[in-house]
N, C-alpha and C positions, 0 to 999 in steps of 0.2 A: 784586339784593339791596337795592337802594334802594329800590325800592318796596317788600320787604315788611320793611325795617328799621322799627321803632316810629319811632327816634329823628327819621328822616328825616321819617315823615310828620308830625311832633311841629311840625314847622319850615314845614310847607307852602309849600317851596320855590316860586320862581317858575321851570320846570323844561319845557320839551316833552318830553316822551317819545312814541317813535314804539316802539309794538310790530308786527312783521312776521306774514305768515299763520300763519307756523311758528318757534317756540323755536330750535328745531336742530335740523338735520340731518344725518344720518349715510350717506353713500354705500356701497355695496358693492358688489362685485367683480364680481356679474353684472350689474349697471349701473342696479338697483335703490337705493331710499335708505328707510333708517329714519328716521320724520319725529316728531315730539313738538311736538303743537299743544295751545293752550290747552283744548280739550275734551278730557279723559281718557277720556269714552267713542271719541271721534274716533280717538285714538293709538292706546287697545286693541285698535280692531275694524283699526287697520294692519296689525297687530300677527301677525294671523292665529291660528296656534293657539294663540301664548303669549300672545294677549290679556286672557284670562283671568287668568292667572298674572300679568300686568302690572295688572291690575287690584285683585285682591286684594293685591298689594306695595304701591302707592300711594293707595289709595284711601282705607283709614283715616287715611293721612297727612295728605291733601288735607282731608279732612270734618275734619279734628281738629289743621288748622294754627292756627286761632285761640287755641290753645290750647299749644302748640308752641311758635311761634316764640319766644316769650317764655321757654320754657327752652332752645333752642339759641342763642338770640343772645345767650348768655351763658357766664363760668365753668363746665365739666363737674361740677365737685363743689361743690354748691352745694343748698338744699334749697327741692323742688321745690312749685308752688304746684299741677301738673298731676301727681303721679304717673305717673296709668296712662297719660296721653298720653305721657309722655315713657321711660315701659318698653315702649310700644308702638314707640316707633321705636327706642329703644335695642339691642331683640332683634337688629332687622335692619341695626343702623350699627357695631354694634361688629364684623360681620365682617368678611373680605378682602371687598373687591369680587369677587376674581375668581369667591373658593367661592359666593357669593350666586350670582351669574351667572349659576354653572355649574347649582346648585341650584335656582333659579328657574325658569332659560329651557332650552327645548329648540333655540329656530332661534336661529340666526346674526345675525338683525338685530336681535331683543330684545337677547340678550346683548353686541351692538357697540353696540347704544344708552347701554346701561345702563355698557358700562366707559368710553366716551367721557365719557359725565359725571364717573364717578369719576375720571377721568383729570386732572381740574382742579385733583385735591388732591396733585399732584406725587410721590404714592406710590407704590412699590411696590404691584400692584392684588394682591400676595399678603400684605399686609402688614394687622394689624388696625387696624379704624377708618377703613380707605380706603371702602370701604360706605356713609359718612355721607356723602360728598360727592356722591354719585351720585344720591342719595336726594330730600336737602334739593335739588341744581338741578331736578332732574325734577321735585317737589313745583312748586318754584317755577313751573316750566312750566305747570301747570296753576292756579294760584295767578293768576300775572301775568303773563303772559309773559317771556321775558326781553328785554326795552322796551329802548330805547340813548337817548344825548341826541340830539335836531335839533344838529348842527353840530357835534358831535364830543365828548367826556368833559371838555372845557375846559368847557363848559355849568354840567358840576358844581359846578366850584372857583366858577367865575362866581357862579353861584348862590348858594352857600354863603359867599362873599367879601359878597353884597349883603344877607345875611341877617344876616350880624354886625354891618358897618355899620350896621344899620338899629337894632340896640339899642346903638349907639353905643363899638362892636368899633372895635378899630386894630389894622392887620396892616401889618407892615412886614418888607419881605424885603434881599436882598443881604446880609448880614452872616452870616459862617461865625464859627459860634462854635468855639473852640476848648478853652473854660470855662465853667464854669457862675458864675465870678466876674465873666465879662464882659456878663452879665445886670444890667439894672437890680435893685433892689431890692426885691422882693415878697412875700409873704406866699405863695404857692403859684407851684412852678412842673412843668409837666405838659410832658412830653416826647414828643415824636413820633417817638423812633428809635428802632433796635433796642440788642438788651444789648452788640454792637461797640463802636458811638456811646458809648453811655452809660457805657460803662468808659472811652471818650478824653475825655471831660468833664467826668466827675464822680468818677472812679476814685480822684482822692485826698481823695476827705471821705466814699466809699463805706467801711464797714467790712469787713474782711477777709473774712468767712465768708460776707456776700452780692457780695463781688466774686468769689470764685472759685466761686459760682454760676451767676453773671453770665457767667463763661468756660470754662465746660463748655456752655452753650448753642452747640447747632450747626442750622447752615444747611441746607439743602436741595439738589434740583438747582437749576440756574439756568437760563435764556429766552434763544435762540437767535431773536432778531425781523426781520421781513422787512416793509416800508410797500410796497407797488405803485401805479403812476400804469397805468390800462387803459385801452386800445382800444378797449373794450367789457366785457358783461359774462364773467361765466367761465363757459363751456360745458359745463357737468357734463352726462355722461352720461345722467343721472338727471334730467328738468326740474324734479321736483317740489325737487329742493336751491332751487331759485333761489327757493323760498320763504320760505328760511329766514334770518336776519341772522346766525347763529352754523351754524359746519359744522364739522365733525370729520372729519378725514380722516384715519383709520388703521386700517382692513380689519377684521377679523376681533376679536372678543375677545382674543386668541392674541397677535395682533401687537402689539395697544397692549400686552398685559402683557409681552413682551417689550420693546418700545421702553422704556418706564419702566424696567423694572428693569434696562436699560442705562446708563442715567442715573447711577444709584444704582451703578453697578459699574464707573465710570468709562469705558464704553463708549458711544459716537456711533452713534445705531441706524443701521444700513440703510437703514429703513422706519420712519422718524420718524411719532410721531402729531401730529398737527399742528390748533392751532385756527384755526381760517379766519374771520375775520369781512368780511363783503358787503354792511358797510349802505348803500352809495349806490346799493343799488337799491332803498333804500326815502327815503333822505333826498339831495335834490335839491340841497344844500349840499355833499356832499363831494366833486364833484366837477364840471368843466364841460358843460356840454349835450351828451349823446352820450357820455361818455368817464364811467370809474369806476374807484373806488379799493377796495384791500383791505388787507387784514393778517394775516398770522399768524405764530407762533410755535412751536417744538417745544423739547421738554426736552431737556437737555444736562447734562454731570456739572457740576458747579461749580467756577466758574472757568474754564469752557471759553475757548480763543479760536478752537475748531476752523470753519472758511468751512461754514454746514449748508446755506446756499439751495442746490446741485446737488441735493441729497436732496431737500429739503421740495417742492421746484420739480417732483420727477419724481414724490412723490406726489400732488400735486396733477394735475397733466397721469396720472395711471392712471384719474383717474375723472375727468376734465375735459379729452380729447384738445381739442388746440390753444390748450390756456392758455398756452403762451409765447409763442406767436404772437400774443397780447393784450397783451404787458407791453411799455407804452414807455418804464419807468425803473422803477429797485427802488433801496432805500437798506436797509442792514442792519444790527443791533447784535447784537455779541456781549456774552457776559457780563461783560466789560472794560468796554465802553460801556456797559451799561446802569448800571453800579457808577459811572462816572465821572458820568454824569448825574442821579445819586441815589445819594448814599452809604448809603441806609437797602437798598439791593437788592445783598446782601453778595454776591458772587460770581455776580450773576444771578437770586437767590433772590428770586421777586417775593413768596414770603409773608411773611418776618418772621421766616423760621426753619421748621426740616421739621415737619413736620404729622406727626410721629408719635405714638401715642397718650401716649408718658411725658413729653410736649413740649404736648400738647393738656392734658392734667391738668394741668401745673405752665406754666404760659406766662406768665414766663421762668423763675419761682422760686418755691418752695413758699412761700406765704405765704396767710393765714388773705384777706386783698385783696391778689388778683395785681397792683394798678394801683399799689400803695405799695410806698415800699420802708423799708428802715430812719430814714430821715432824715423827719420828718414834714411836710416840704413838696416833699418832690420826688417825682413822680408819671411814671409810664413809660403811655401815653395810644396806642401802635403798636401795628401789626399784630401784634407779639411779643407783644400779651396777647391776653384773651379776648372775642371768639369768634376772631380770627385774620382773618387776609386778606379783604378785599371790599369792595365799595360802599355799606356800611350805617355805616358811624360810631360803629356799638355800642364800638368800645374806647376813645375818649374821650370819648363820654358816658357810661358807664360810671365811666373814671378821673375824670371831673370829678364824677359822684356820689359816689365816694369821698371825694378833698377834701374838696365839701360838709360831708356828713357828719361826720368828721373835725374839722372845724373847727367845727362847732357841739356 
């Protein structure tokens, strides 16, 4: 998302990005891998007989992102400067993931491709609107690939930390506020939490009718995460995975919609779908000469503190015999830990709040500018607003053009 954010490239960060041969990868069960590289013709003709069908689904997406992203990476109700680009992908984002899928693809690996990606919008893959997220990453896969920093997502902040400084920004951290009174004095101030925070903050100079707004907003599942130190790299089945820096391990179309709408039903899948990232086989930083690191995650109901690495661990090792035999240390967070280390990740929920469509239109609160709120200098700038979750920045540059504006 940071490459194909406006705002990011707006900043021409000082930034390495390493993109791998392949976006992601998708392993399957007969020891085969669904692959998504930055050529769309490359991936369709994978693809075999739903190549076709894979092509005709993203292709006008890809030829007509310049056009595009400028109405996704923003508010849904909002009036568009792209019409037909944006009812061109709207037909096919407002479904389930799963019924596209199913509707789309005949084999088994287009359709595990295709719900893997959707799988990143933490939904229900039978639920409307989960369709856009599957969409917009696969676009992005042919778009830019999806690139990571040399030396790990610290890069970003780094970055971004030297970019402000440079127009003469002061960022000063340790201080938990408990008030928005314990704020210096300013003329605008823009917030980077969710509507939780922002009612223990601000809830007593919020007005009634947008504070119990404010507390009907609900969270999501939450991130069940796993850091490995390896022996090596992981032995997928499949060699063609090790080309990839993003891996999806969850079988079947079938099983991720299962595993998710486990989530959402207070149920700990079985057969967790799980994101696998493997960049230190592409960047020489994350790890010492000869030896490499990983990470992944699977979804969990919210709030969990249930131990998932036995699971995640034996779906990994179904398509990667002898990956524990690689692991010479793991460290693990549940959705307790990840809340403790960032109060804005309520219960694990690393979006901001569930991504469902009546949550996508009003994010957090129906207002004419979702970034304001009734008080005319306090501004909500989080993942809680629009577009939601990701590496693009769009929701406080966004809420800071609000201000702006506003104040002129």
């Amino acid at each position: 998302m940071a490459v194909a954010s406006p705002f990011f490239r707006s900043l021409e960060l000082e930034l390495d990005l390493i993109e791998p041969p392949a976006a992601v990868a998708h392993p399957l069960e007969d020891g085969t891998a669904a692959i998504a590289r930055r050529s769309l013709a490359d991936t369709a003709a994978s693809l075999g007989s739903d190549g076709d069908a894979y092509r005709r689904l993203l292709e006008p997406l890809v030829t007509g992102w310049d056009e595009l992203e400028g109405e996704v990476l923003k508010p849904i109700a909002h009036v568009p400067r792209h019409p037909l680009a944006l009812a061109r992908f709207g037909v096919a984002a407002l479904r389930p993931a799963k019924r596209l899928a199913e509707a789309r693809f005949e084999t088994e690996a287009a359709r595990a491709l295709f719900a893997g990606a959707a799988a990143h919008s933490f939904l229900r893959l039978e639920q409307p609107a989960s369709a856009s997220f599957g969409l917009v990453l696969l676009v992005l896969a042919h778009i830019s690939g999806w690139p990571f920093p040399r030396g790990g997502s610290q890069a970003i902040a780094d970055a971004l930390s030297t970019r402000l400084r440079s127009l003469g920004g002061e960022i000063e951290t340790g201080n938990c506020i408990s008030s928005l009174r314990e704020l210096p004095s300013s003329a605008v101030v823009l917030c980077d939490v969710t509507p939780r925070q922002l009612l223990a903050i601000a809830g007593d100079v919020l007005p009634d009718g947008y504070r119990r707004r404010l507390e009907r907003w609900r969270y999501g599942p939450g991130a069940f995460k796993l850091d490995y130190a390896l022996d090596g790299p992981i032995p997928w089945r499949a060699p063609e995975v090790a080309q990839a820096g993003t891996v999806h391990v969850g079988g079947s179309l079938a099983e991720i919609a299962d595993s998710e709408r486990a989530a959402w039903e207070g149920r700990h899948a079985e057969r967790p779908f799980v994101l696998l990232a493997q960049q230190s086989l592409f960047d020489e930083t994350r790890a010492p000469s000869g030896k490499h690191t990983a990470w992944a995650y699977c979804h969990v109901p919210n709030g969990s503190t249930f131990d998932m690495s036995e699971r995640v661990e034996a779906q990994i090792e179904r398509h990667a015999p002898g990956f524990r035999d690689r692991v010479l240390a793991r460290a693990s967070r549940n959705t307790r830990d990840l809340e403790r280390e960032n109060a804005n990740l309520v219960g694990g929920d690393i979006s901001g709040g569930a991504n469902t469509l009546p949550q996508l239109l009003a994010r957090p609160a129906a207002r004419r500018i979702p970034y304001s709120t009734p008080l005319p200098w306090l501004y909500l700038c989080s993942a809680s607003t629009p577009p939601g979750g990701g590496v693009h920045g769009m929701c406080g540059h966004l809420a800071a053009k609000a201000a702006l504006a506003r104040r002129r």
